[in-house]
N, C-alpha and C positions, 0 to 999 in steps of 0.2 A: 540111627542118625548118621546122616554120611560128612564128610569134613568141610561140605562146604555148608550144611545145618550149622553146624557148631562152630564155625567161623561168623554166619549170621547172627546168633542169636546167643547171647549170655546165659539161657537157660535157667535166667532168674527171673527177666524181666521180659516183655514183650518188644522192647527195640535192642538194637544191634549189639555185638558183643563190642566190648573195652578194646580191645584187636583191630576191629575193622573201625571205630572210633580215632583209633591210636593211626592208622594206614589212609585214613582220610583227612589228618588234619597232615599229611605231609600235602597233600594238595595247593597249599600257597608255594610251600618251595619247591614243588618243581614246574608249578604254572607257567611260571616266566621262561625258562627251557625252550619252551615250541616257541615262542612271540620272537626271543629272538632268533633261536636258529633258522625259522619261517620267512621270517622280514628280509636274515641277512640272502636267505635262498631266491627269495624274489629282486631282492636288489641285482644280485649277481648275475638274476636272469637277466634283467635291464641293460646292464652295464657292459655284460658281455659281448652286446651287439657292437660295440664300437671295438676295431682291429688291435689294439692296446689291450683290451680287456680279455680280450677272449682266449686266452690260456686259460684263464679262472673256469672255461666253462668245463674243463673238465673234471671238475671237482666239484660241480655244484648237485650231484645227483647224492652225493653224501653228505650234504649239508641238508638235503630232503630227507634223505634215510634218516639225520637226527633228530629231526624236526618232527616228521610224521611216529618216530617213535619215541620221543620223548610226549608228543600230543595222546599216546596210547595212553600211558601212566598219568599225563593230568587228568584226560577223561577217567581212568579207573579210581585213583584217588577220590577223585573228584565225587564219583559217583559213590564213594563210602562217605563220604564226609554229607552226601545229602540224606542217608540216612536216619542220621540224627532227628529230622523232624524242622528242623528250626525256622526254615525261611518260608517265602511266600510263594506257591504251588507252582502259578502263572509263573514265575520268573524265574524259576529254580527247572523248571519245566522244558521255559526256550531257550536256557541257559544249558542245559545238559546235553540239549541235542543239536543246537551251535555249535559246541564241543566235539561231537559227535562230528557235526558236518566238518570242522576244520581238521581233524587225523583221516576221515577219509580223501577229502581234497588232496590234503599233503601228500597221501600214500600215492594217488592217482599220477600227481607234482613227480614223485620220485621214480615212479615205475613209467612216465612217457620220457625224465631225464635220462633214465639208466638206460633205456633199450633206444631211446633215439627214435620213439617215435613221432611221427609229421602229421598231426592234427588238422584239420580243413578248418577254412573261415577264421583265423585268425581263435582259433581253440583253444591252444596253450596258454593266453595273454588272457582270455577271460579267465582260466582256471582258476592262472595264479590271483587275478581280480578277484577272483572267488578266493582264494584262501585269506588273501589283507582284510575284505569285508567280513569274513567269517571270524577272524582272527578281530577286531576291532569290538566287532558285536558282542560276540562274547563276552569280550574284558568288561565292557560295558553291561551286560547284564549280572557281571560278577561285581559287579562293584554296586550294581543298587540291591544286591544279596547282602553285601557286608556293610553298605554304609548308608542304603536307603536309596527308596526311585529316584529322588531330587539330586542326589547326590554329582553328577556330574553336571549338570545345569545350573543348581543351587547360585554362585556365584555370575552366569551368565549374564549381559545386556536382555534388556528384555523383547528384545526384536529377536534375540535366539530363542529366547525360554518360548515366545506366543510361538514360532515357529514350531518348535517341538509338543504345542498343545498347553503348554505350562500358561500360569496367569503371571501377573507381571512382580515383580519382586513385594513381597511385604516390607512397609515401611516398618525400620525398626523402630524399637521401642527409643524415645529418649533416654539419655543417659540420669539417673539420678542423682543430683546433684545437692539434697537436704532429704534426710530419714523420713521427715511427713510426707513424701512424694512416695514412699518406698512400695508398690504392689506385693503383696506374702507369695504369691505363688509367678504372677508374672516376670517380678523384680528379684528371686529370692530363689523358690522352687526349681521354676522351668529351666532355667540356664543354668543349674546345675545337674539335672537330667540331661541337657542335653548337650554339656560334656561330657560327661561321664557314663551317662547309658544309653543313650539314644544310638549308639552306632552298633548295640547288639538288640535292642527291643525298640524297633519299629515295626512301617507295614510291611518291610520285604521280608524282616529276617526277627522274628520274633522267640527269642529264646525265651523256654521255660511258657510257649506263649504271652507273651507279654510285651504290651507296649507301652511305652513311656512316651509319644508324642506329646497327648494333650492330658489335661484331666482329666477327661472324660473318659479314655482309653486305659488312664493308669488305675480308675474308681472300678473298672471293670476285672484287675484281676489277670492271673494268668492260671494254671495249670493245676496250678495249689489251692485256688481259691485268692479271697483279697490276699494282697500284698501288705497295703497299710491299712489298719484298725483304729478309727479316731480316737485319740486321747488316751491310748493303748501302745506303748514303744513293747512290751514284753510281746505283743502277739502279732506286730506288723512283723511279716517276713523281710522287707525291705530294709529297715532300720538293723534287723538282724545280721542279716548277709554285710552289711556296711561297717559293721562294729567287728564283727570273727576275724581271730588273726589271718594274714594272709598265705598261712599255709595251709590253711581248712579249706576243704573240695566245694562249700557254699557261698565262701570269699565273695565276692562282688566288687567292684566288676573282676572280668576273668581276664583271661588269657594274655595276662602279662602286660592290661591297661592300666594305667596311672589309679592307686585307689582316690576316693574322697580325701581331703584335708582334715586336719579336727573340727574345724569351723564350719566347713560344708554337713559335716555330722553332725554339729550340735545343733544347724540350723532345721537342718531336716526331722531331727527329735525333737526342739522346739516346736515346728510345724503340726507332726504329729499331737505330742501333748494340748495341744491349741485346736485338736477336733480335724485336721487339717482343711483348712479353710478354702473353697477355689478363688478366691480374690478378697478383697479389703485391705487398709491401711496399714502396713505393720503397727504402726504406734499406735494404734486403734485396738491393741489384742492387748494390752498390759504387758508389752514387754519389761523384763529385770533390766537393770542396768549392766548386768554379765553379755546376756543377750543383744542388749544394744550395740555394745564397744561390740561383739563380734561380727555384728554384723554390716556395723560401720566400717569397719577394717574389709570387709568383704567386698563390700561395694566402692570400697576405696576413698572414703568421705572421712576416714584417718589422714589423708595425703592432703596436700598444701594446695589448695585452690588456686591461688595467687596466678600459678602455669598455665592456668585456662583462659587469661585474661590476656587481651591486647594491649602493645604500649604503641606508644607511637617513634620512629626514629628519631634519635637522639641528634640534636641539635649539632653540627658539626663544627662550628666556632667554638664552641664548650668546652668538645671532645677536644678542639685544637690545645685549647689555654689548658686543659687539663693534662695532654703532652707534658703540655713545656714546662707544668709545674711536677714533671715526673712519674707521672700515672702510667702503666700502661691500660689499656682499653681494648678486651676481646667480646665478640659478640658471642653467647651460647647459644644461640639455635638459629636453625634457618629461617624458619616461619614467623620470628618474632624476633621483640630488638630488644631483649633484656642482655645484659653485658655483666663481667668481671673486671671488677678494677683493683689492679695490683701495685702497692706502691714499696713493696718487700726489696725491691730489687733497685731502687732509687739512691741515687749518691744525694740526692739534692734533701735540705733542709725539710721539716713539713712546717705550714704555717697554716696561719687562720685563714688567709686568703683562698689557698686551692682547695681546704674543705668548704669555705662557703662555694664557690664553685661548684666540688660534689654534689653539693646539693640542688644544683639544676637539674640533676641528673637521676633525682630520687626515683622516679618511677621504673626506668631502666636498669639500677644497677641491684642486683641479686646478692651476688658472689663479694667481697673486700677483703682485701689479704692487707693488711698495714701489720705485721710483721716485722718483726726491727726497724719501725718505722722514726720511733721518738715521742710517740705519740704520748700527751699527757693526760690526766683526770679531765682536765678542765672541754681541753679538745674533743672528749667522746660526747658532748654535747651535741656535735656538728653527728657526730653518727650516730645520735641516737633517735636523731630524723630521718635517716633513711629507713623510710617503715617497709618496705617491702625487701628489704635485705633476710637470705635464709641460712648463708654462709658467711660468718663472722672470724677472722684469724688476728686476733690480739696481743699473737703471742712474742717471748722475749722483749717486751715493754714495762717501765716502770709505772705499772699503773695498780690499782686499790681499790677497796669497796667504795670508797667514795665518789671515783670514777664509773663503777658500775652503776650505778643510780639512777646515771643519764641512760641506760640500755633496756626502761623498764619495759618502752613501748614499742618494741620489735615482735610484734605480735606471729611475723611469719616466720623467726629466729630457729631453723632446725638444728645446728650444728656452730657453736661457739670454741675458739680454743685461745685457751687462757695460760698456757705453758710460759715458765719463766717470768709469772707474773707475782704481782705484790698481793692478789686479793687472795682473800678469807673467808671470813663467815659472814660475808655481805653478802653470800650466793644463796642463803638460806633466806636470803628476803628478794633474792634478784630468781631466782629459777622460777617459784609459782607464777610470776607474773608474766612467762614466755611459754602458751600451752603448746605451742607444736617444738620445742626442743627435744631433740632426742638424743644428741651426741655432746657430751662437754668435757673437752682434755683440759687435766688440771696438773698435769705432771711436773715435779719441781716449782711447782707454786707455794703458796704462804697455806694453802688449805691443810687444815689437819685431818688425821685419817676420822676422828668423832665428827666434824662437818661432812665427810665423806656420805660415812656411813647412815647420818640420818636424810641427808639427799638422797642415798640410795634405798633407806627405808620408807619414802614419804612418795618418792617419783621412780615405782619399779622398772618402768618402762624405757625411762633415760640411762643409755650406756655413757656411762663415765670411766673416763681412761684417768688414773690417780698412781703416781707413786710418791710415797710421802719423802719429803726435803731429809737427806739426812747431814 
């Protein structure tokens, strides 16, 4: 067996040795090598025709020399790293010998620069034409190896995409916006496949053979036989590889891609245990109530609706009167006219006047800071109508559970802080009645740390910030 046998072959298995696996994947890094030094040698050709430039020309026959031989080593590389098996024939095919055509161009590029020779017909100008197209196509065929044929169009207009043969974009899916909407596999499965594996197991570049496009391609299997075994998580290889630490050589995904979340894992073991279903209703399969919260948190149906909703511009004589009663008034988003109204920063008295005022303004305002305002019990009646408020700061006010009371109906209420305040164990009747709360500063308040503590054992998911009074 001669060294270039035993460079090929592992001697264990029928593909390539771990070496020439190892001397193939340097092929991304030094792809990029010829693209630029090629570009900047063509540019240089260019540019050197004007009187200014043309000192550069004569250095540009070395700028070919590294070009053409750095284009040696991505072809060679290149050419170990196809042996692995993994992509699709066609593509890997006209991709190899692209390759191929742009180190011989380049060499051609270097040896008419270096010797000076005078090409007929405007010769030189096509070659190098010939090297930018060579050099373009390539990239392009390397890239629907590593991220699929669609992969450069994918995003296109569709007068590109028909132009290039493609159909015209798929309309996406709507967004799901209540769990009975929720598709198992379209809503659930798929768009986690196809972050997560679809840019190694598609139709160009099919690792382990295997494609995770559709269901239909995933029920099929790769190289091993099935992947996923319905109602079977011990013998799907797929739930397997998703679960092994990520220092084990069957990890999934590889090469230093983001793995799955816990959530995306337990949905997917869900799916399994569930026969894995190709469509129907999630709330249709008996989900647990474990399963649900994860998978509401997934699709983001944990998050405050409220943001998705249009208001309309807020009346400007309001916003005026609410000036002068000391407010300041910033608008949060471009697209929409929900506002901050901050009255923390006011020298002026608060009265019952400028929060009925406020209250023209309930649909718009989100955010309210009354923070050393003055504000009393009786007053947080006037806030306790602004129901689409999700940022609440009450803090340093003399205010009590009695005052809280008025706060029961703040249904979108995510973050309240109650610092340097008088209230208690009035929060232990005021918290369940606000399900999107998830932040409540209670530091240097009247709260004691046993109110804390069964707040914190009743609502695990509420961060409470708490240092008790001493």
């Amino acid at each position: 067996m001669n060294l270039f046998d035993v460079l090929l072959n592992s001697g264990v298995t029928e593909g390539p040795s771990d070496f020439l696996i190892f001397l193939g994947r340097i092929h991304p890094l030094v792809v990029h090598l010829p693209i630029g030094f090629l570009l900047l040698a063509a540019l240089i050709e260019l540019v050197a025709k004007k009187p200014k430039f043309r000192p550069l020309k004569t250095y540009t026959h070395y700028v070919w020399a590294l070009g053409s031989l750095s284009a040696f080593f991505a072809v060679l590389f290149g050419y170990f790293l196809s042996l692995s098996g993994d992509y699709n024939e066609d593509t890997l095919f006209w991709h190899k010998w692209m390759g191929v055509a742009v180190f011989l161009f380049s060499l051609v590029c270097y040896l008419v620069s270096k010797k000076q020779w005078k090409l007929p017909f405007y010769g030189k100008s096509i070659l190098i034409s010939l090297v930018v197209f060579t050099i373009f196509y390539t990239g392009h065929l390397g890239g629907n190896l590593t991220h699929g044929s669609t992969y450069l169009l994918e995003h296109a207009p569709n007068v590109v995409r028909n132009l290039a043969g493609m159909p015209d974009k798929a309309i996406p899916r709507e967004k799901v916006t209540v769990l009975d909407s929720a598709d198992v596999y379209l809503d659930l499965i798929s768009p986690i496949l196809d972050r997560r594996c679809v840019s190694c197991h598609n139709d160009d570049k099919k690792k382990g053979d295997l494609d995770l496009t559709s269901y239909a391609n995933l029920a099929l299997g790769g190289e091993n036989g099935e992947v996923v075994v319905p109602g079977d998580l011990n013998t799907s290889d797929i739930y397997r590889r998703i679960t092994l630490p990520e220092t084990h050589d069957d990890f999934m995904p590889t090469e230093g891609k983001p793995p799955l979340s816990d959530d995306e894992v337990a949905i997917i073991g869900w799916w399994i245990e569930k026969n894995v279903p190709p469509a129907g209703y999630f709330v249709e399969m008996g989900p647990d109530d474990k399963i649900k919260i994860i998978v509401e948190k997934y699709l983001g149906l944990d998050k405050n609706n409220l943001l998705n909703q249009k208001v309309e511009a807020p009346n400007k004589a309001i916003v005026d009167s609410l000036v002068n009663h000391g407010f300041i008034l910033n608008p949060l988003m471009m697209d929409n006219h929900f506002m901050d109204a901050n009255f923390s920063l006011s020298e002026q008295e608060l009265n019952d006047q400028a929060l009925t005022t406020l209250l023209v303004l309930k649909d718009q305002i989100i955010w309210l800071n009354m923070s050393n305002s003055g504000i009393k019990n009786a007053q947080l009646e006037h806030i306790g109508q602004l129901e689409n408020l999700i940022k609440l700061n009450l803090s340093t006010n003399v205010i009590s559970d009695e005052g809280l009371m008025h706060l029961s109906q703040l249904q979108n209420l995510e973050s309240i802080n109650l610092y340097k305040t008088d209230v208690s164990e009035g929060l232990l009747t005021l918290v369940p009645k606000l399900p999107n709360l998830k932040r409540l500063y209670l530091a240097e308040s009247k709260v004691d740390s046993i109110t804390v503590a069964q707040l914190r054992r009743e609502h695990q998911n509420l961060q409470i910030v708490f240092e008790e009074k001493r």
